[in-house]
C-alpha positions as CSV (number, residue, x, y, z in Angstrom):
1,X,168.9,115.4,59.6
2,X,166.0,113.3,59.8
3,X,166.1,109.9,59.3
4,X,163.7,108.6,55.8
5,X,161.5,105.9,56.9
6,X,161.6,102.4,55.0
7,X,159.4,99.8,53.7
8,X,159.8,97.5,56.4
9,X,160.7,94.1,55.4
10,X,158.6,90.9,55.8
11,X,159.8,89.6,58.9
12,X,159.2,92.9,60.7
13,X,156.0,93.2,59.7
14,X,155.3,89.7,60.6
15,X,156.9,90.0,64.1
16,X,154.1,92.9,64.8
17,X,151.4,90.2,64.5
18,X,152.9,87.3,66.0
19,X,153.6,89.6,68.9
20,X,150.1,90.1,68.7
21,X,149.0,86.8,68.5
22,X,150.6,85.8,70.9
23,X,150.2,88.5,73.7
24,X,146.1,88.0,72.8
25,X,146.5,84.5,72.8
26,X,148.0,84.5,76.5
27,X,145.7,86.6,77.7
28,X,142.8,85.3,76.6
29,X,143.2,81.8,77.5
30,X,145.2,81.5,80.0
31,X,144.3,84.6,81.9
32,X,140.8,85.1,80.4
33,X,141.1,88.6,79.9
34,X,139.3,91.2,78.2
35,X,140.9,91.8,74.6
36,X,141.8,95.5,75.2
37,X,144.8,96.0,76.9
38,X,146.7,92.9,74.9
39,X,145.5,94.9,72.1
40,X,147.1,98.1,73.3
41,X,149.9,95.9,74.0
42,X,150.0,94.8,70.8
43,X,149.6,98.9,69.6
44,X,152.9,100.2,71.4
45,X,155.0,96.9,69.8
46,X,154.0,98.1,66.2
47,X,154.7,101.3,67.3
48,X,158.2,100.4,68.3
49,X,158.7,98.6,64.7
50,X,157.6,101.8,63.0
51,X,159.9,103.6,65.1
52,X,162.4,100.8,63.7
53,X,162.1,101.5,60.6
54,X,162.8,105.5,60.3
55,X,159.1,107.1,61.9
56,X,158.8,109.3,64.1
57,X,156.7,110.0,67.1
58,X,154.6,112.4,65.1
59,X,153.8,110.5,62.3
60,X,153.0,107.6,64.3
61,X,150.4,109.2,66.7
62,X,149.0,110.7,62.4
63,X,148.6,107.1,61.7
64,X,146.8,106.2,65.1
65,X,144.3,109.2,65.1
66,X,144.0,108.4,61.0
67,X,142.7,105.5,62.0
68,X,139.8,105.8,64.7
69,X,138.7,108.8,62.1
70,X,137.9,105.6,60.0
71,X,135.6,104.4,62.9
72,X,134.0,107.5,64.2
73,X,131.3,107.0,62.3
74,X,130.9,103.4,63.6
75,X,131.5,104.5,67.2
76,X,128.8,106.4,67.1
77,X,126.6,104.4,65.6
78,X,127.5,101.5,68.4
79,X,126.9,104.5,71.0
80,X,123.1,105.2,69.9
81,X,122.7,101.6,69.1
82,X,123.0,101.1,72.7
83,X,120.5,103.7,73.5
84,X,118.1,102.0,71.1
85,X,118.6,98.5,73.0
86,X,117.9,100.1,76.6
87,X,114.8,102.1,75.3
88,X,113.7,98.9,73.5
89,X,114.0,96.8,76.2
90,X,112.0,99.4,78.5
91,X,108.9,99.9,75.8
92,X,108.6,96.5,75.3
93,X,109.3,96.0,71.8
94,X,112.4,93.4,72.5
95,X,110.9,91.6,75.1
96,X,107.1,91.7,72.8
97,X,109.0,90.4,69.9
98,X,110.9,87.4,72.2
99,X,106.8,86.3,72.9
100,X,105.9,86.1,69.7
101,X,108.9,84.2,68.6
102,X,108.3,81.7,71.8
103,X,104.5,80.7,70.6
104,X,105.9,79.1,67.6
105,X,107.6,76.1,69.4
106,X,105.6,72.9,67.9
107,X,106.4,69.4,69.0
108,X,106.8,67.8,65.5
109,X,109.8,70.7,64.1
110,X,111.3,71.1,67.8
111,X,114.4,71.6,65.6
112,X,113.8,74.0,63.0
113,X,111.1,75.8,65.7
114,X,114.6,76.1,67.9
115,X,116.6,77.8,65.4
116,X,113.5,80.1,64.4
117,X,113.2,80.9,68.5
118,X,116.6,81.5,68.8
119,X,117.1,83.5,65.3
120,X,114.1,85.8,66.6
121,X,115.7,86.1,69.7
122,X,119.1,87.2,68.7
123,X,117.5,89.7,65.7
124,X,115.5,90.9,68.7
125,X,118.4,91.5,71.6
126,X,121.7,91.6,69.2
127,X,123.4,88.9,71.0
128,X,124.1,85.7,70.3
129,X,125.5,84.8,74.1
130,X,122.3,86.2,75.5
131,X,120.2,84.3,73.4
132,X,122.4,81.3,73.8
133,X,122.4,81.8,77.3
134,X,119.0,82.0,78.4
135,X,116.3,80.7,76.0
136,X,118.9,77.7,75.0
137,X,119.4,76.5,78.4
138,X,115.4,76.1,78.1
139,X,116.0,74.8,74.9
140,X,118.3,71.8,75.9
141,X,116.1,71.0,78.8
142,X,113.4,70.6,76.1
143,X,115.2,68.4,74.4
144,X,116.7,66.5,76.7
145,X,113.2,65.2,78.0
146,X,112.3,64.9,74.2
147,X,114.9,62.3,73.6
148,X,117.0,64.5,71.1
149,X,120.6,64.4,71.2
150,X,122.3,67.0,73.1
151,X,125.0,68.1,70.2
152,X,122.3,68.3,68.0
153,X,119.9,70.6,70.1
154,X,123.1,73.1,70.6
155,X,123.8,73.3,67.0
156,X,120.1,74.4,66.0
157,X,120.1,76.6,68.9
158,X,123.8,77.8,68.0
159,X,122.8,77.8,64.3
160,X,119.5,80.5,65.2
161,X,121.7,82.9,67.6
162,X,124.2,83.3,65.1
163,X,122.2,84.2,62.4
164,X,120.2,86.7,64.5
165,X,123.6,88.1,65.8
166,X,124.5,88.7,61.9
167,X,122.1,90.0,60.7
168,X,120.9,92.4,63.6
169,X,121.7,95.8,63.2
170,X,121.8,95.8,67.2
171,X,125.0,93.7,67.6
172,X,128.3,94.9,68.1
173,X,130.1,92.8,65.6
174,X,127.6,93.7,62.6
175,X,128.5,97.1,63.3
176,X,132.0,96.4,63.5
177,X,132.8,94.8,60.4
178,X,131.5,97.3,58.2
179,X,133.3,99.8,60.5
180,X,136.7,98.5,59.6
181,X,135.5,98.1,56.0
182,X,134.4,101.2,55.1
183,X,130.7,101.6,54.7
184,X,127.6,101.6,56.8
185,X,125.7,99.2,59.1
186,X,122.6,99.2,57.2
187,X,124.5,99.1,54.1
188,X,126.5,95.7,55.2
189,X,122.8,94.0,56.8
190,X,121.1,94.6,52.8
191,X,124.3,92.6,51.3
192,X,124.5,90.0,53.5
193,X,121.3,88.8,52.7
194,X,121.7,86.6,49.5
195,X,124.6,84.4,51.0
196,X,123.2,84.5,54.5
197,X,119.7,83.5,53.0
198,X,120.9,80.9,51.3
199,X,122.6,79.0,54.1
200,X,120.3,79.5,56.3
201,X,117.7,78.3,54.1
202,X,119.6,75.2,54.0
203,X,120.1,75.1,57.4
204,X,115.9,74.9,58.1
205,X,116.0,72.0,55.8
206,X,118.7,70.2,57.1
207,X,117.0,70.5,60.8
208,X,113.5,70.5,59.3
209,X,114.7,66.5,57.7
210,X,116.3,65.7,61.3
211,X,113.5,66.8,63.0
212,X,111.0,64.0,61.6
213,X,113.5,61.3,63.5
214,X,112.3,63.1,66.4
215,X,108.9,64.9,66.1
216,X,106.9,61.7,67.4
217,X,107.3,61.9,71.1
218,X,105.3,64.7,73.5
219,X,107.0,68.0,74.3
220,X,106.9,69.7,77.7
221,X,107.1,72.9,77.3
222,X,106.3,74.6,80.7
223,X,110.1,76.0,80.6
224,X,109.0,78.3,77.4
225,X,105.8,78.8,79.1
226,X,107.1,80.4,82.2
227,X,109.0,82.6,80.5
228,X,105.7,84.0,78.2
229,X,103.7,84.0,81.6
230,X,106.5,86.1,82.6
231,X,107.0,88.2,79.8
232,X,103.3,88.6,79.5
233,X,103.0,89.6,83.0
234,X,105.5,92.3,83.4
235,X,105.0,93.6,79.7
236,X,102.4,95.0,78.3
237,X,102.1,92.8,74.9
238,X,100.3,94.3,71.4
239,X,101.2,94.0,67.5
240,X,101.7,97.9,67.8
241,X,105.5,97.1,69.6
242,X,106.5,96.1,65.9
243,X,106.7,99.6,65.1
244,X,109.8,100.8,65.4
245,X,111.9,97.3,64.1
246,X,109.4,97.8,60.9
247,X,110.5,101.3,60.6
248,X,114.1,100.1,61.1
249,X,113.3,97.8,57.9
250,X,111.6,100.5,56.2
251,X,114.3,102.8,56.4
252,X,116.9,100.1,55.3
253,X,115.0,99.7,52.7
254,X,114.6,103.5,51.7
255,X,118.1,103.9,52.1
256,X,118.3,106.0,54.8
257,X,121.8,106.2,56.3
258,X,122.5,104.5,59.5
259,X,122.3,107.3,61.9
260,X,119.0,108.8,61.3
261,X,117.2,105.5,60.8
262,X,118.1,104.3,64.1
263,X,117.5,107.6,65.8
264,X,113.6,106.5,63.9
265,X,113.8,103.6,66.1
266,X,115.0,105.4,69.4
267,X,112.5,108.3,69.0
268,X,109.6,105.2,68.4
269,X,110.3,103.1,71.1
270,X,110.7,106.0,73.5
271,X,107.3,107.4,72.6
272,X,105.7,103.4,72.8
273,X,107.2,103.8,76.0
274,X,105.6,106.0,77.7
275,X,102.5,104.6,75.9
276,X,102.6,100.6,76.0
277,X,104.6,100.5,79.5
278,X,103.9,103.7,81.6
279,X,107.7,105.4,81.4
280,X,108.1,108.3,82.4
281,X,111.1,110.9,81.0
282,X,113.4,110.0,83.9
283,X,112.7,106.0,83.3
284,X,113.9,107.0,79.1
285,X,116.7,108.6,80.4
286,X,118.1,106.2,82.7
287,X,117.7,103.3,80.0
288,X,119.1,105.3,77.7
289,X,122.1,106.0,79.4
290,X,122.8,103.1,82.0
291,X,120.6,100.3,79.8
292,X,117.2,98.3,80.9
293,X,117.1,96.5,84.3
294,X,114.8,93.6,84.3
295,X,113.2,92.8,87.5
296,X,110.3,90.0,86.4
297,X,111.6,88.0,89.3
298,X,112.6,85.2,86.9
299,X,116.2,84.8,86.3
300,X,116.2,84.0,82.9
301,X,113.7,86.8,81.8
302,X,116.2,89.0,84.0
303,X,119.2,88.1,82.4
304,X,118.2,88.3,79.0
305,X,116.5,91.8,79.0
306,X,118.7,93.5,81.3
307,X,121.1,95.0,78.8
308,X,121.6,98.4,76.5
309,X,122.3,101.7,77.4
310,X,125.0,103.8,76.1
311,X,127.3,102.7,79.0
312,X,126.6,99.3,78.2
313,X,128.4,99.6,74.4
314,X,131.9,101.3,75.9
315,X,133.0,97.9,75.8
316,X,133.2,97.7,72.4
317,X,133.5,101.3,71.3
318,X,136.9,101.5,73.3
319,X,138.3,97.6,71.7
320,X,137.0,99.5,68.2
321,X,139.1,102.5,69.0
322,X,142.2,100.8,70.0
323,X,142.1,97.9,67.3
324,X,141.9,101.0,65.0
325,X,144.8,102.9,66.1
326,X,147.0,99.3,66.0
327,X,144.8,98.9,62.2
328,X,146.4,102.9,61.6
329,X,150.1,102.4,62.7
330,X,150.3,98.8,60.6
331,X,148.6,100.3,57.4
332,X,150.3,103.5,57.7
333,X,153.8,102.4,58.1
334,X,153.8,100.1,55.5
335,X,153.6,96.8,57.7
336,X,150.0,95.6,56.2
337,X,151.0,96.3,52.9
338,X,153.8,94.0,52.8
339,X,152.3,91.2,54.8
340,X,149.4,91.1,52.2
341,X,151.5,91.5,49.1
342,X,153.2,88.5,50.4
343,X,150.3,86.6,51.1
344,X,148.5,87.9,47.7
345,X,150.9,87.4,44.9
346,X,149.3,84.4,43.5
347,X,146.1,85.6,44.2
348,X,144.8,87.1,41.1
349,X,140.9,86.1,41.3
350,X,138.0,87.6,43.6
351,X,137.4,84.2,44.6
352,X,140.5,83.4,45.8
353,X,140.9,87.2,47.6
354,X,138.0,86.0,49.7
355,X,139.1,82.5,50.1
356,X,142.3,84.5,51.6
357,X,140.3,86.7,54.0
358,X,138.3,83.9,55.2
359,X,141.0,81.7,56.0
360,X,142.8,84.3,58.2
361,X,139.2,85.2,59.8
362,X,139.7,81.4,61.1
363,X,143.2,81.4,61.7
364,X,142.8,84.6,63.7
365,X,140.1,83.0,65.3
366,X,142.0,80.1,66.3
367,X,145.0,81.6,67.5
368,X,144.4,85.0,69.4
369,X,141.5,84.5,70.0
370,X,138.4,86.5,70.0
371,X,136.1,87.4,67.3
372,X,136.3,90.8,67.8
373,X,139.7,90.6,66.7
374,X,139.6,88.3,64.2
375,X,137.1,90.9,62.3
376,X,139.6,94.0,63.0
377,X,142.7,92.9,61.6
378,X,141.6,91.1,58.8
379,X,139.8,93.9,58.0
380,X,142.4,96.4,58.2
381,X,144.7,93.8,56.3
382,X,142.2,93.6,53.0
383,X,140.4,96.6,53.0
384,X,143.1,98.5,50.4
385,X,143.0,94.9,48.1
386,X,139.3,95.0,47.9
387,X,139.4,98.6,47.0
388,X,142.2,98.1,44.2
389,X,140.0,95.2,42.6
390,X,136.8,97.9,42.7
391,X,135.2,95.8,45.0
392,X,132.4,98.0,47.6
393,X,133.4,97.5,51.0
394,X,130.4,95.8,52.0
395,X,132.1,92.8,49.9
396,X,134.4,93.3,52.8
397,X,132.4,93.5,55.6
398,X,130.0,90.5,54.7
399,X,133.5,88.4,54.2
400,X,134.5,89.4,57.8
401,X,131.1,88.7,59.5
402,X,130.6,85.5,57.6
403,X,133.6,83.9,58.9
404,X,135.0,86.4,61.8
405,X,131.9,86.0,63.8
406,X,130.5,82.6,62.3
407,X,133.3,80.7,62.7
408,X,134.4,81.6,66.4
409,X,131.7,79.2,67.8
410,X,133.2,76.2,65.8
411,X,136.4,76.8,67.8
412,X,136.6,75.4,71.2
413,X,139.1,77.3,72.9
414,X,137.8,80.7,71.7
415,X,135.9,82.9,74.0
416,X,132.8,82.2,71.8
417,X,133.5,77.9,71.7
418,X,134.6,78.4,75.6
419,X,131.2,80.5,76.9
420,X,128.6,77.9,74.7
421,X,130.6,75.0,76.2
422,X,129.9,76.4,79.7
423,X,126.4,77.1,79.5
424,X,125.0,74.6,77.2
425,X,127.2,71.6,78.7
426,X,128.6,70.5,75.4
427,X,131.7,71.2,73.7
428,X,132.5,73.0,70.3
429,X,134.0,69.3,69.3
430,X,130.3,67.8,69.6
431,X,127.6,70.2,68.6
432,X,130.6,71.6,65.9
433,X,129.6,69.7,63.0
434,X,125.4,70.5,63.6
435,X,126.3,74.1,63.7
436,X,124.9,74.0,60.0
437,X,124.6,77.5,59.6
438,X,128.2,78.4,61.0
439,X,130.2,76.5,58.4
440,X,128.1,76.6,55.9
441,X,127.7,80.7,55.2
442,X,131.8,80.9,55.1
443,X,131.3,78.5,52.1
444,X,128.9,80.1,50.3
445,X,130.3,83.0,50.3
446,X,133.5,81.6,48.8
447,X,131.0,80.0,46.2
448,X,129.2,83.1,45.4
449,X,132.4,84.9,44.6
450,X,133.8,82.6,42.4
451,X,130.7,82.6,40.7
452,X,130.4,86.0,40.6
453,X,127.3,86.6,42.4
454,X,126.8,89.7,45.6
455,X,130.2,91.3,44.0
456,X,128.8,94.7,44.2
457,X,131.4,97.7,42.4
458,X,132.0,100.7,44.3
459,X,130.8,102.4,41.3
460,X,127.1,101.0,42.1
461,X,127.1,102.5,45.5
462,X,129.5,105.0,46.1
463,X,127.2,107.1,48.6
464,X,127.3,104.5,51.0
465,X,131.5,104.5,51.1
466,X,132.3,105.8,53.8
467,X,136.4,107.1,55.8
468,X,138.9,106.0,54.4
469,X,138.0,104.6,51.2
470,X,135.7,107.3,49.9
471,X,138.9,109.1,49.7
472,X,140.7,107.2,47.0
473,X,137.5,107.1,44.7
């Protein structure tokens, strides 16, 4: 006969994710592995408590393939998001927006110029390490020889690359968190504009009111100069390489879903290409496919534009397939479901549902941990409480990206905390608390949903609900 599955009880649900913390936590810091293969790990021990508890192979591999379907959409988004970086890069347009954003360094607002460099930066290229990593090392050098505490620097420079990493439709985890939501990219970047808005607005203030302590003394800038000259040199620059980000915007704005609006951007920059820079269809192809090499000679230039390509995004298509297939088995076979019960019985406010899902965003953060992760499985642990309470996904998604990805720098022993620490020279400890932007768009968000405010109802969007919860409206 065969054996009826059960409703697992608590403690085996638990022991699924403490095996996963645990294996991800070991892996990560001690070994300083990639997050994949713990996470597969992590896949074949949930699948051995499911097993446990009356499933069979069959309906096991159901709830793995049930969800990556929730992420196809998302994977390939990621995959022509790539392709949209590497022909970018090769036009011009990234590199032409990076120049702009350079010329507005002023001596007086060093600060609040820094996080508007960096912000540009990270909106431009989609990542906040690259950003971090190149035009902030010039950054601290600046301000070293202006006087300005190092902490200080790093958290307005920390402060700009996260908020460009956020809100770019280019970076992996704002495609990620809407992924394991249940809507679209373009859909999540539109609602995470009041909250994120308001922090950062605050943020500019705060480093704008800092800045006068510091504005008095002269500024070399030859650092930010060189890389310009460089820029300048090896691209050709013109306002017409604003194109295809406006039409990007435009299309947000029009509501045109994800894929074709980017494919808008890829077909623009591929034709600016060939116009601006000289490309020819092999040179499209290969960018495309492999990403953008950058050969200006300078190594920061170099590192910072050589990126993109499809091949370049496997790395997180694969960690969103296999975090989805762990996400499947645990929602599937009961194991979410009774964790968050647990956690949500006293929870009877939206206020306090998001309070909840921040909280594990940093507890995930701080104990497996990678932000990758601690987007995924909070994600997957939410999504069905958000839906019962008629909340849009995107409530979701800007929840997870708020404090999943925001909060990972504040962390020292994190991936995120551990790279900044090794390329800006100071720890997560000491630029922590001037990271403005990073705590403070966690705490408006909680604010805003206990007010009420950016609570959108499925019912006001359902075209843009997408998987597995435009099933069960």
């Amino acid at each position: 006969m065969k054996k009826t599955a059960r409703k697992p009880y608590l403690w085996e649900a638990l022991l699924s994710f403490i095996f996963l913390i645990i294996i991800m936590g070991v892996s990560i810091s001690f070994y300083e592995a990639n997050p994949h293969i713990p996470m597969l790990i992590g896949t074949l021990f949930a699948s051995l408590i499911a097993i446990k508890i009356g499933f069979n192979w069959n309906e096991i591999q159901k709830a793995m393939f049930d969800g990556i379907y929730q992420a196809l959409q998302a994977v390939i988004i990621l995959a022509i998001i790539g392709v949209l970086i590497g022909l970018w890069l090769l036009s011009g347009v990234v590199p032409n927006m990076i120049y702009y954003g350079l010329g507005i360094l002023k001596p007086g607002i060093f600060l609040v110029a820094t996080v508007l460099i960096c912000s540009i930066t990270s909106l431009a290229t989609g990542t906040s390490w690259g950003t971090a990593g190149t035009i902030g090392i010039a950054l601290i050098g600046i301000a070293k020889g202006l006087g300005i505490p190092v902490p200080v620097a790093a958290g307005a420079i920390i402060s700009g690359a996260y908020f460009g990493d956020k809100m770019s439709p280019l970076s992996d985890t704002t495609n990620l968190a809407p992924a394991v939501s249940g809507t679209d990219v373009f859909t999540h970047v539109k609602n995470m504009v009041p909250s994120t808005l308001t922090s950062y607005g605050i943020t500019l203030v705060i480093f704008l009111i800092m800045g006068f302590k510091y504005g008095g003394g002269g500024v070399d800038i030859s650092g930010i100069n060189a890389i310009r000259e460089g820029i300048s040199s090896s691209f050709n620059i013109s306002p017409l390489l604003l194109i295809p980000p406006i039409a990007v915007i435009v299309s947000i704005a029009f509501k045109v879903p994800a894929i074709p609006g980017i494919t808008i951007g890829i077909v623009l920059g591929g034709i600016l290409g060939v116009i601006m820079q000289g490309a020819h269809l092999g040179d499209l192809l290969t960018a495309a496919y492999s990403g953008f090499k950058s050969e200006t000679g300078i190594e920061m230039i170099d590192e910072l534009l050589s990126a993109g390509g499809l091949e370049g995004m496997m790395y997180s298509i694969s960690l969103t397939i296999i975090a989805m297939m762990f996400g499947g088995i645990m929602e599937k076979t009961g194991q979410l479901e009774v964790i968050v019960g647990s956690m949500l019985k006293r929870v009877k406010r939206i206020g306090s549902l998001v309070t909840m899902t921040i909280f594990t965003c940093v507890v995930s953060n701080a104990t497996m941990p990678e932000q990758y992760i601690s987007i995924v499985v909070p994600g997957r642990m939410y999504a069905n409480s958000y839906r019962e309470k008629g909340l849009h996904p995107k409530v979701l998604s800007n929840t997870l990206e708020s404090a999943g990805t925001l909060t990972s720098a504040l962390i020292p022993w994190n991936t995120c905390g551990a790279f900044l620490y090794s390329i800006l020279g100071v720890t997560a400890f000491e630029y922590g608390r001037y990271a403005f932007f990073n705590y403070l768009t966690p705490i408006i968000v909680i604010i805003f949903a206990y007010l009420g405010l950016n609570l959108p109802k499925i019912e006001d969007d359902p075209d843009t609900v997408i998987g597995f919860e435009k099933e069960r409206i």
